[in-house]
C-alpha atoms as one frame of an Amber mdcrd trajectory, in Angstrom:
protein
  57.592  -0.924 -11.514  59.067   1.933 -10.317  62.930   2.137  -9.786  65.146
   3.997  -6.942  68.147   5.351  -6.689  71.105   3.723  -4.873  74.519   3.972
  -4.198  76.380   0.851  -4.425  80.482   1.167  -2.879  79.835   5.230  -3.602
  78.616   4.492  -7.511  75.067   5.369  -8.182  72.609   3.095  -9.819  68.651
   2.972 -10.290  67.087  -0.445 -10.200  63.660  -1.373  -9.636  61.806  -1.040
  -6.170  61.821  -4.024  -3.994  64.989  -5.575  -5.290  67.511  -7.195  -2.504
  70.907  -5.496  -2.462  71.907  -9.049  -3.340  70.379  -8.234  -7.038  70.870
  -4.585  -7.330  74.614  -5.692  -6.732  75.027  -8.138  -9.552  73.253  -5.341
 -11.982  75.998  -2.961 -10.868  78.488  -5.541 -11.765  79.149  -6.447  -7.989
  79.863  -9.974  -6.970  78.575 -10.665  -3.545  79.249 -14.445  -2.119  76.652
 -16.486  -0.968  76.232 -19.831   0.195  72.856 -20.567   0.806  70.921 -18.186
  -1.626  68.816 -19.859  -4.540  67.146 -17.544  -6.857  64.088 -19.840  -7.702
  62.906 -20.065  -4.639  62.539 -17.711  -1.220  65.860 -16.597  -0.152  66.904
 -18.588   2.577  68.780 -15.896   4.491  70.377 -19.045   6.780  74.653 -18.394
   5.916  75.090 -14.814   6.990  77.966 -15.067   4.483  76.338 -12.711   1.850
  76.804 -10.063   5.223  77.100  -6.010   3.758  77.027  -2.374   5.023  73.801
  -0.659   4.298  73.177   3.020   5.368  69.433   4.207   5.448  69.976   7.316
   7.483  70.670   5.350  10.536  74.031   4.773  10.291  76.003   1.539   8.517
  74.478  -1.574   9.467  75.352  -5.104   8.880  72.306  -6.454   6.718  72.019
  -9.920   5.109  72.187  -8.813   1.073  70.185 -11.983  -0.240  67.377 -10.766
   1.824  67.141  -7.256   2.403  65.605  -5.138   0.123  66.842  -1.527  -1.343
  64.956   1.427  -0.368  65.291   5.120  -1.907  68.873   6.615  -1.271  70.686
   3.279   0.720  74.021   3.771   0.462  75.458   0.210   0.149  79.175  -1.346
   1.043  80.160  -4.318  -0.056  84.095  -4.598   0.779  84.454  -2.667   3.633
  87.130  -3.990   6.328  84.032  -4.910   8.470  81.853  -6.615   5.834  85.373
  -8.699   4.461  85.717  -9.171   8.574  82.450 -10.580   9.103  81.997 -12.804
   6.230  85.575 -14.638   6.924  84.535 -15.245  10.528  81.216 -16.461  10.148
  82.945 -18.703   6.986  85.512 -19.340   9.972  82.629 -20.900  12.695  81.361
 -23.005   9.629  84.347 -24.435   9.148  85.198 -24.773  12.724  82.268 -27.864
  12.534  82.973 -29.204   8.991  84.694 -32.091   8.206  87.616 -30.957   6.646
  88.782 -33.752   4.437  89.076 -31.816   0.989  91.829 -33.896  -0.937  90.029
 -37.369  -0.791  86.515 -35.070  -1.142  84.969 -35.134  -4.152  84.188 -31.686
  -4.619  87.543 -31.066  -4.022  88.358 -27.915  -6.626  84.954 -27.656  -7.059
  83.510 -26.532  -3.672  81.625 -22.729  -2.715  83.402 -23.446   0.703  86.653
 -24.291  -0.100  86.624 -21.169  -2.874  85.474 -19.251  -0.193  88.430 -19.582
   1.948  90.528 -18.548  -0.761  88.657 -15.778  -1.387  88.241 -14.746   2.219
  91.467 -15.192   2.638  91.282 -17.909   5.415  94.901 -18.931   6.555  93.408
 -20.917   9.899  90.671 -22.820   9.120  90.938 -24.832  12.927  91.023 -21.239
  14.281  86.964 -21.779  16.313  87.833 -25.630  16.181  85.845 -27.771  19.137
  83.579 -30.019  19.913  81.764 -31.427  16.686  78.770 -33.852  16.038  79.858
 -36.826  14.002  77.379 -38.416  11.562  77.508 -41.906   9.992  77.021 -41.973
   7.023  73.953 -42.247   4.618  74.317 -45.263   2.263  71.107 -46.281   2.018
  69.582 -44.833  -1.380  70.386 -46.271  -4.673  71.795 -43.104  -5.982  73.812
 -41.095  -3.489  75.873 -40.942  -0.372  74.440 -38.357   2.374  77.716 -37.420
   4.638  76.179 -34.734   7.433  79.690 -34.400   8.318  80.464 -31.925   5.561
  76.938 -30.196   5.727  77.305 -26.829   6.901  73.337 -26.053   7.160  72.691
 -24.482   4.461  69.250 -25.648   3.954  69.680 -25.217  -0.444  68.923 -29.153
  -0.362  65.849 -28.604   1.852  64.666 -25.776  -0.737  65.223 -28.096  -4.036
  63.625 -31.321  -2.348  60.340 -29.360  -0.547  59.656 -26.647  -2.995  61.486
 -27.260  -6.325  60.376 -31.023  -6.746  57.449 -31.059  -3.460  58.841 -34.399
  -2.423  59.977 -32.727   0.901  61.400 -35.964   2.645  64.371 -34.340   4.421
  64.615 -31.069   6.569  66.399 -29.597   9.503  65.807 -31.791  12.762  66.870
 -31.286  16.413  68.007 -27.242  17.564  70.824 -25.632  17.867  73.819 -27.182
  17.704  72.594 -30.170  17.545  70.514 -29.210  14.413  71.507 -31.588  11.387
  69.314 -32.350   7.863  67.739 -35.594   7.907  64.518 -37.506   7.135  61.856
 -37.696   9.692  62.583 -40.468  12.183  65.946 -40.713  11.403  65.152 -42.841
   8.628  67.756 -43.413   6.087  67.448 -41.930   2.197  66.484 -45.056   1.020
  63.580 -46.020   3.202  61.947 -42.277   2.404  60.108 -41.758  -0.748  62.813
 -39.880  -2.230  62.410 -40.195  -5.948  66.458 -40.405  -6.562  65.934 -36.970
  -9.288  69.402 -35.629  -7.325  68.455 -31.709  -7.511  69.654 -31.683  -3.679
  73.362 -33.093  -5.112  73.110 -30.261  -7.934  72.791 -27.631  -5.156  74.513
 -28.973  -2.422  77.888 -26.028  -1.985  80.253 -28.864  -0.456  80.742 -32.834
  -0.717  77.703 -33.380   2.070  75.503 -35.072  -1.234  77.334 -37.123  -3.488
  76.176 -39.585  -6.285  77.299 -43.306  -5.618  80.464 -43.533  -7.681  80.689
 -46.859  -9.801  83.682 -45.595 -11.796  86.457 -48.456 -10.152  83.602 -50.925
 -11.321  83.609 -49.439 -14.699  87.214 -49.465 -15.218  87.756 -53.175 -13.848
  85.553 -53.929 -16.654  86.746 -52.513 -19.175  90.412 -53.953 -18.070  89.211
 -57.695 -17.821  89.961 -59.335 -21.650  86.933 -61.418 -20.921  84.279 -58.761
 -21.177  83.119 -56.785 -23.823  82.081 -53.302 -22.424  79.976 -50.927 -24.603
  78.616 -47.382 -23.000  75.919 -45.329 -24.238  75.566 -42.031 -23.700  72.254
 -39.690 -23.482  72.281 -36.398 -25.461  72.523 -34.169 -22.505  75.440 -35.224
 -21.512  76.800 -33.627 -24.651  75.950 -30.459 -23.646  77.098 -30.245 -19.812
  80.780 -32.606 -20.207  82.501 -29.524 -21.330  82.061 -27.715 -18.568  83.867
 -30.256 -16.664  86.663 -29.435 -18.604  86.751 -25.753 -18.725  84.505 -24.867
 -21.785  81.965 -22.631 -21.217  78.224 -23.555 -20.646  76.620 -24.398 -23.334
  79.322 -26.057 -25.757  78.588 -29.214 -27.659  81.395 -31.694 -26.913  79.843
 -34.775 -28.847  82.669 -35.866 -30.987  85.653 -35.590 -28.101  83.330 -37.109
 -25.553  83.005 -39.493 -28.526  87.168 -39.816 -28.628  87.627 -39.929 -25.146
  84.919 -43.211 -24.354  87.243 -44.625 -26.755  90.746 -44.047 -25.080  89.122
 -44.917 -21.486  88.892 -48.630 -23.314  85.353 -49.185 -24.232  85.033 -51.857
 -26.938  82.306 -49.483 -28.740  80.891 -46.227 -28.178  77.034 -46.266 -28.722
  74.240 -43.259 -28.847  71.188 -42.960 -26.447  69.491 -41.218 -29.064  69.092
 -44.161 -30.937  66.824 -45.852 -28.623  65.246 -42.375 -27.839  64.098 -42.347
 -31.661  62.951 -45.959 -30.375  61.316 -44.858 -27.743  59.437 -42.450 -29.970
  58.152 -45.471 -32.663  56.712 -47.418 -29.609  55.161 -44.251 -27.582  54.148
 -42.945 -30.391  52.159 -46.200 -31.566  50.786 -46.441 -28.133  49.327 -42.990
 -28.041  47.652 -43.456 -31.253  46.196 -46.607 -29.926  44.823 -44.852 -26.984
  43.600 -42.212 -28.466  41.979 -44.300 -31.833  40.687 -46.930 -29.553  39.527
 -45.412 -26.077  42.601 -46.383 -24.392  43.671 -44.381 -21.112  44.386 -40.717
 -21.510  45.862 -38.298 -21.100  49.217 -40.493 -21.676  51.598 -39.333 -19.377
  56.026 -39.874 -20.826  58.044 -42.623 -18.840  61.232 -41.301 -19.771  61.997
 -39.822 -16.580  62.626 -42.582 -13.594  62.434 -39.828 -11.157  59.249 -38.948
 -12.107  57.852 -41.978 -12.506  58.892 -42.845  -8.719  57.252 -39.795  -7.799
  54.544 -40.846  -9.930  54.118 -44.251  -8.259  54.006 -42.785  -4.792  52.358
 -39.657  -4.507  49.847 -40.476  -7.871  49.619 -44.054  -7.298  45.796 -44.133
  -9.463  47.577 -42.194 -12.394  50.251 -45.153 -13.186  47.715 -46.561 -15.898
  48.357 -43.041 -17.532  52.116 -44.168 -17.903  53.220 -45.189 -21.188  54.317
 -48.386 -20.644  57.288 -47.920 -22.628  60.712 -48.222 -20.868  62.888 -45.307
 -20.859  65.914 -44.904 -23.433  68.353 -46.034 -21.277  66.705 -49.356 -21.024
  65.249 -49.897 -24.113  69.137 -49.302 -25.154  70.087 -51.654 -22.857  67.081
 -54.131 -23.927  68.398 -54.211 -27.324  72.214 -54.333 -26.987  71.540 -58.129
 -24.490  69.864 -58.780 -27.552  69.661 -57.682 -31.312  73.321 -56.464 -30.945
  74.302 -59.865 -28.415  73.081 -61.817 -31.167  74.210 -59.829 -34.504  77.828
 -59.627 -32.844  78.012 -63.201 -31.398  78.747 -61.852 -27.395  77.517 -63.306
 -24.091  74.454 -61.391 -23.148  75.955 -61.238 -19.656  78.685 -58.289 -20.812
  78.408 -55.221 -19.791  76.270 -52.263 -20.578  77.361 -49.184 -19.414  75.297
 -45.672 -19.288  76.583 -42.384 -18.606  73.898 -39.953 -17.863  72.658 -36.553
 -16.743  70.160 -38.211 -13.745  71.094 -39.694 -11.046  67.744 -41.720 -10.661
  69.128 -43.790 -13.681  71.279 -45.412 -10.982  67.939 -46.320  -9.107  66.024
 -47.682 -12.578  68.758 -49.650 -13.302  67.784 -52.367 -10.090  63.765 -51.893
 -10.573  61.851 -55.259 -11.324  60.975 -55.808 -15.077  64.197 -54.232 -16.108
  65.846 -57.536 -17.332  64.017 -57.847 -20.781  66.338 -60.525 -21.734  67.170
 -63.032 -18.222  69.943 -60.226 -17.354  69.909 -56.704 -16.327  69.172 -54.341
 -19.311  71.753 -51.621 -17.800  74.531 -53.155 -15.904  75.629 -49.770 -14.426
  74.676 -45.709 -14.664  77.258 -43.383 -14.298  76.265 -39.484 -14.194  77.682
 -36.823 -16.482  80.364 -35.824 -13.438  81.374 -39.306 -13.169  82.756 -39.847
 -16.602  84.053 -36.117 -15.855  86.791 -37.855 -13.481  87.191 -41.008 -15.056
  88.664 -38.906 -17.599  91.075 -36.554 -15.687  92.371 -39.897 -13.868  92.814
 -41.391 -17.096  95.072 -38.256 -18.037  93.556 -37.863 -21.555  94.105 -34.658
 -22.708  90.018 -33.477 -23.323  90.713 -30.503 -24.715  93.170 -31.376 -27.551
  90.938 -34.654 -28.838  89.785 -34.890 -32.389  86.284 -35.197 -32.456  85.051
 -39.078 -33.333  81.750 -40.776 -34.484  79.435 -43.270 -32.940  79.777 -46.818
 -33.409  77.080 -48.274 -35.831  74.410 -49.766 -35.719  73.069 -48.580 -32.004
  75.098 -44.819 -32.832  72.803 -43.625 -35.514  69.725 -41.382 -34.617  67.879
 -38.127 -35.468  67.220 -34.899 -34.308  64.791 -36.123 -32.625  66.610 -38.530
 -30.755  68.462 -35.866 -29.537  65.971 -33.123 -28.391  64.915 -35.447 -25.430
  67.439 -34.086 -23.191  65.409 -30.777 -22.865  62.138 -30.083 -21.553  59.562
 -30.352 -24.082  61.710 -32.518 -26.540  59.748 -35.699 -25.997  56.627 -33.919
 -26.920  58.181 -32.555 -30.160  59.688 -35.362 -31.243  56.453 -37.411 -30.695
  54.536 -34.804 -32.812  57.024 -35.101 -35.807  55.867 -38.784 -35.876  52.563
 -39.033 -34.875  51.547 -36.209 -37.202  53.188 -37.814 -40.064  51.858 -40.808
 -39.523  47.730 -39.974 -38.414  47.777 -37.302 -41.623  49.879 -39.684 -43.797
  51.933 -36.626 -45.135  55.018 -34.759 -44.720  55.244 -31.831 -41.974  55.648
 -28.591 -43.758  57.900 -27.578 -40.393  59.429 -29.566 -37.921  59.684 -26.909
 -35.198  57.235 -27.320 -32.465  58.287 -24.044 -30.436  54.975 -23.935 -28.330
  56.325 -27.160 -26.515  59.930 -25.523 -26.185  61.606 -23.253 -23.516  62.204
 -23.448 -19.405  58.555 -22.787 -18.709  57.639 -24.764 -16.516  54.518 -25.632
 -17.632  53.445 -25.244 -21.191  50.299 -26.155 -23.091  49.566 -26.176 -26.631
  46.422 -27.851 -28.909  47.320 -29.127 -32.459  44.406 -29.928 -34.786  45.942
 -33.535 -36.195  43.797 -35.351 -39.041  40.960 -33.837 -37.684  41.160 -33.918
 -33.966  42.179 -31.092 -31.736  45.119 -32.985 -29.874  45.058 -30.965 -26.201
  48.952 -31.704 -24.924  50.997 -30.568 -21.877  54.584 -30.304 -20.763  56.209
 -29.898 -17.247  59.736 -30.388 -15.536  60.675 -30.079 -11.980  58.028 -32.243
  -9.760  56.182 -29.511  -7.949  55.486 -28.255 -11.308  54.166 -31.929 -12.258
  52.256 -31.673  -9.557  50.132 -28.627 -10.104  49.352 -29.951 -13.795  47.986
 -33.361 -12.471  45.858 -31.572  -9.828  44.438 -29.747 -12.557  43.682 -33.074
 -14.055  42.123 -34.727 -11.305  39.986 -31.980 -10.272  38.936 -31.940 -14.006
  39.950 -28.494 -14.226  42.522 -29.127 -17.202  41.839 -32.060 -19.822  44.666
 -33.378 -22.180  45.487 -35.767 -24.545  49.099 -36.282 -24.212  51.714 -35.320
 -21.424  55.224 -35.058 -21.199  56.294 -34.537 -17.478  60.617 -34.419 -16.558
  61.457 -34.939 -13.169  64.135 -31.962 -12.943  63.189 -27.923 -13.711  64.423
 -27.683 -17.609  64.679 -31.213 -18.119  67.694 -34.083 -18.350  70.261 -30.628
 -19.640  69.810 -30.041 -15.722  69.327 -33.584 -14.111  71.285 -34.447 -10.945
  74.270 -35.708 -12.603  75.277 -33.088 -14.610  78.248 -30.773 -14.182  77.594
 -28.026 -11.019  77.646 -24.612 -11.531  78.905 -21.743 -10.039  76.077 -19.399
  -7.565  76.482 -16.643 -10.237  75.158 -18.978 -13.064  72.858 -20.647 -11.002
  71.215 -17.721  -9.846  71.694 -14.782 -12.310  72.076 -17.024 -15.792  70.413
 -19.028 -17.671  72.600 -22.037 -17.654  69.250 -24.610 -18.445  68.876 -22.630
 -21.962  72.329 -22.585 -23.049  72.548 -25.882 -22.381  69.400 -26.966 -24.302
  70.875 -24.848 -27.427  73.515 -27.550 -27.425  70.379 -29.801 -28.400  68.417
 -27.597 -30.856  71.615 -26.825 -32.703  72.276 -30.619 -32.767  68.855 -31.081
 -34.229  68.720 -28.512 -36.820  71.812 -29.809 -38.110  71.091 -33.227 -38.409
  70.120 -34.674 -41.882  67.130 -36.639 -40.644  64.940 -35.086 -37.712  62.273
 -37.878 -37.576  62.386 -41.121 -35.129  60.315 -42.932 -37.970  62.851 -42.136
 -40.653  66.133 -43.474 -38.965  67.589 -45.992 -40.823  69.030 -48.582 -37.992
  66.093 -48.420 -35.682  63.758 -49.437 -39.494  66.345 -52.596 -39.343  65.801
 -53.238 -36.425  62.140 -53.890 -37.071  62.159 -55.350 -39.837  64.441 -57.721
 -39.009  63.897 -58.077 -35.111  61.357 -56.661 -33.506  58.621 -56.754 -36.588
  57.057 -53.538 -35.820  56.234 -50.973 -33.230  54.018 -52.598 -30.538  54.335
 -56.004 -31.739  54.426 -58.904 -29.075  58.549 -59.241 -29.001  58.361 -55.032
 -28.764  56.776 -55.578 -25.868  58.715 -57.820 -24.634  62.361 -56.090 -24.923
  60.916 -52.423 -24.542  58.118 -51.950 -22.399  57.691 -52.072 -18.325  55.302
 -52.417 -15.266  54.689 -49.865 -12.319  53.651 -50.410  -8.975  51.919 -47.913
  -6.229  54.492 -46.846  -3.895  53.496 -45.778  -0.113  54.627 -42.564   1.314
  57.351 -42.376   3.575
């Protein structure tokens, strides 16, 4: 591609042809603001905020930078007194219409409009006030709170739900002023076939999309003598906490989270990854099954509630694909009612906590079949950002904690336990077993790199004992969705599939830390992220589900084996076909 010569704020730079001032800024080192821009998908061009001085010849002109491209010799101004004018009163009318609640809101220090004003230099914010629409307020979905109060029209959420994940079951109704995001027929969240995956909360600039918050719940627990609380957390939460906290993207925070579960009161402090490398002995035994005895293939993961919602009402014929296997979270929960209930003497009826990345864990903990042993498996799912704030109201000094262990026995696991919280890991840590076990020998490497990266689809073919084993990955739904149209139109054929409901996998699920425009659209905050995993893996002294030590006791002296009768039991689940609404 050919590049051109600019001038950005009198500086000259070359980029390539047909980049958007918006881009050819942030090579030059130029911040411009935005608030409805989103890199992975068409600009949006709906805030006006990104507003800049662009001469072509014709004079300056006021151009929107996220959408207008450079063209040979543009002279470009990006802090003029006009452009700094027009930004703060168009950020001004927004305001003039938003609810402006910000110390009970809880993006409050953490919202693109309320850093705006500071930047922008907004002393008035009631300067345009008048009349304003008033919105009641969305309840209705398991997972989140939908207050169009504080929406200022962005249309990001639109974006992630239609094109990101292709569920597409809100958009911008009525005109005009009187234009508000909502699902068709005014329907609430709930009564859509919204799959609960959250990407709308993760781009959302202001407190309009929230996750329900069942932190008061969690702490009245933990505060009554007569429970016994335990929490489990899933491996990508290790990698997005810090950020909550000021560390930088990317940092592995395992051993304070660790310390910090502790001083919030939990009686003990218990690893997902365990019942990942769980999830991987009974998966893994059902895929060989399937494919040794003409079961249904390709098998298609089940980690993922959000996709499996999606699954179950947009692929309603594929959900004998599934893997009947519940997901980690539940299996966890399956087995602390039980094996640990029993081995500890406790009332069954105590509470499992969950703190994870997704905020459809919220919705999986009330689906039917989810109460292996005559209670719920998961008593309540918090999100990464939840136990965020339960700290800083706790006033435990993150930063300055010693890093701690995992409780034993449900806190030991493997590397492969841990990879599941990026895109691909499932897969992997699958292979490290099922090889082992079909060729009945060691794995020279571990590594499986063809199934890792943000791709978001990626195939590979292993020859294993004999058989070329065809195997696909995907994350973010609309991404899922092109590979199984492939399948059913018999144009792609696979053994095995892994399939996340958000782009990257659970290091970017819906209840995971936000992050600022500039990372979101110019870095790669999904890879650094997943590094946290990779380097957790590499490190560990056992990689392989099959070779962890507590989930071996726990068949042989519970569960008997992987598939067995009371396996199926405690750790596997039903589906049902879902209509479209």
């Amino acid at each position: 591609m050919e590049n051109v010569t600019i001038k950005i704020n009198g500086v000259e730079t070359s980029v390539p042809a047909g980049t958007t001032i918006l881009e050819a800024a942030h090579m030059a080192n130029i911040e411009i603001p935005t608030l409805c821009f989103m890199k992975e998908i068409n600009a949006i061009g709906a805030c006006r905020i990104c507003m800049v001085e662009a001469n072509e010849g014709r004079g300056n002109r006021l151009v929107a930078a996220c959408v207008y491209p450079v063209s040979p010799n543009m002279q470009i101004f990006t802090n003029t007194p006009r452009v700094l004018e027009a930004r703060k009163r168009t950020l001004e009318l927004m305001l003039s219409t938003h609810e402006r609640n910000c110390l009970s809101c809880v993006r409050s220090g953490n919202c693109e409009l309320q850093q705006l004003a500071k930047d922008l230099g907004v002393e008035d914010a009631g300067i345009y006030d008048g009349v304003k629409n008033h919105y009641e307020i969305d309840g209705t979905a398991a997972h989140m709170i939908r207050d169009n109060n504080k929406c200022i029209l962005c249309r990001r959420c639109v974006a992630a739900c239609g094109i990101t994940q292709s569920v597409g079951v809100i958009g911008a109704n009525e005109r005009g002023f009187k234009t508000f995001i909502g699902s068709a027929f005014d329907m609430g969240l709930g009564e859509t076939s919204c799959v609960s995956c959250g990407q709308c909360i993760a781009v959302c600039p202001t407190g309009a999309l929230a996750e329900k918050d069942s932190t008061s719940e969690v702490l009245a627990a933990i505060a009554d003598p007569s429970k016994h609380v335990i929490v489990q957390t899933a491996p990508a939460v290790r990698a997005g906490l810090g950020e909550c906290f000021g560390y930088p993207i990317g940092t592995d925070v395992e051993g304070k989270m660790v310390a910090a579960l502790r001083r919030l009161g939990f009686d003990k402090v218990f690893d997902t990854d365990f019942a990942a490398d769980l999830t991987i002995m009974e998966e893994g035994t059902e895929f060989i099954d399937r494919l040794q005895n003409g079961g249904k293939l390709p098998l298609i993961t089940s980690c993922s509630p959000g996709w499996i919602k999606f699954c179950e009402h947009y692929y309603p014929d594929m959900t004998e694909n599934l893997s009947s296997c519940k997901s980690p979270q539940q299996m966890f929960g399956a087995v602390a009612k039980s094996y640990y209930a029993e081995k500890m003497g406790i009332d069954p009826k105590d509470m499992v906590v969950s703190v994870m990345p997704c905020t459809a864990k919220k919705f999986e903990i009330g689906r039917d079949d989810q109460a292996a042993n005559g209670v719920p498996d998961v008593d309540i799912a918090l999100t990464t950002r939840e136990l965020g704030r339960m700290i800083q109201r706790a006033g435990i000094n993150f930063q300055a904690l010693l890093d701690e262990e995992f409780d034993m026995p449900l806190g030991l696991s493997t590397g492969a336990g841990v990879i599941f919280g990026a895109t691909g890991g499932v897969m992997e840590a699958a292979l490290r077993t099922v090889v082992e076990v079909l060729e009945k020998k060691e794995l020279p490497s571990l590594d499986f790199q063809e199934v890792r990266g943000m791709e978001g689809i990626k195939e590979a073919t292993y020859n294993v004992a004999g058989t070329d084993v065809k195997l696909a990955v995907a994350s973010g739904l609309a991404n899922a969705r092109m590979l199984l149209d492939k399948v059913n139109s018999g144009e792609a054929d696979y053994h095995f599939i892994e399939i996340m409901g958000c782009p990257g996998g659970c290091i970017n699920g819906g209840g995971q830390p936000h992050v600022s425009p500039t990372e979101r659209n110019f870095g790669d905050y999904r890879a650094k992220r997943a590094s946290v995993l990779y380097s957790n893996d590499a490190a560990k002294a056992v990689r392989k589900s099959h070779e962890n030590a507590g989930v071996k006791e726990l068949y042989d002296t519970y569960l008997e084996k992987p598939g067995s009768h009371k396996a199926h039991q405690l750790l596997h689940t039903t589906y049902v076909k879902r209509s479209i609404n």
